[in-house]
N, C-alpha and C positions, 0 to 999 in steps of 0.2 A: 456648309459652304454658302457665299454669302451670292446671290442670282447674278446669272452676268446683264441685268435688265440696271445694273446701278451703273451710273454713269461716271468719271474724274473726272474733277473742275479743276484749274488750278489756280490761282490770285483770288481768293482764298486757296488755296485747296477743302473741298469737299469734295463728296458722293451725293450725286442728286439723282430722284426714279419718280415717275410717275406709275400707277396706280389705275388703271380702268375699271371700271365695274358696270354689271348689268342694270342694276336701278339705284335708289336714293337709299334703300332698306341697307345693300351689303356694304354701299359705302360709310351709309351713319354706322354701320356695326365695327367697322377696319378704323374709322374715327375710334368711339370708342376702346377699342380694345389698345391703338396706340396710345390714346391718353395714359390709359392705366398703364402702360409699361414704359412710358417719360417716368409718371411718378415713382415706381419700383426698381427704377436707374437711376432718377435723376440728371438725367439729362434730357432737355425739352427741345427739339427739332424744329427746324423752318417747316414751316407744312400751309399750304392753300388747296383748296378743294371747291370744286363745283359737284354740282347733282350726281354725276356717277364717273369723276375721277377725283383722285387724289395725289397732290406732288409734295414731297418731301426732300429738302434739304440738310442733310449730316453736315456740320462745320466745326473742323477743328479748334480748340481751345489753342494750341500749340503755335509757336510760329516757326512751320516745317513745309518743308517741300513735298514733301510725300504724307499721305493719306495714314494715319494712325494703326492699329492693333484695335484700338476700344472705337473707331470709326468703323472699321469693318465686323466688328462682333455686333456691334447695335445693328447696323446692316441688315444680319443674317437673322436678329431678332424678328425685325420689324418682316420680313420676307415670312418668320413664322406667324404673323400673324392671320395671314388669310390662307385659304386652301387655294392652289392653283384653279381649281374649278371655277370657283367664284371671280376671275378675274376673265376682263377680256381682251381677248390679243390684241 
């Protein structure tokens, strides 16, 4: 399940989340590991980041009022990428 921390945009429609972290280390590490799972999807995300956050924008391909199936599975990927711990509220 995909964290209720994502947000609905809609004109586009997207899922947009920010991303906290405690230093530069865990966030260059949630960088990395989202790179490699753009490449292993194939689908590359809006993303800017400073020193210990990270924001990430999901946008539909589609032109639909409502949020996709393959927008909310990337979703739940990317939410796999960091353990809860590492993140700060």
């Amino acid at each position: 399940m995909m964290s209720e921390n994502w947000v609905t945009r809609k004109r586009p429609v997207r899922l947009e989340r920010r991303f906290e972290f405690s230093d530069y280390e865990d966030t260059r590490e949630f960088l990395d590991r989202a790179a490699e799972l753009a490449e292993s999807q194939g689908y590359y995300p809006d993303m800017s980041f400073g020193r210990t956050h990270v924001c990430i924008t999901l946008q539909s391909d589609e032109d639909t009022e409502t949020v996709s199936e393959k927008l909310l599975a990337y979703a739940h990927l990317i939410d796999d990428l960091v353990p809860p711990a590492r993140l700060v509220n």
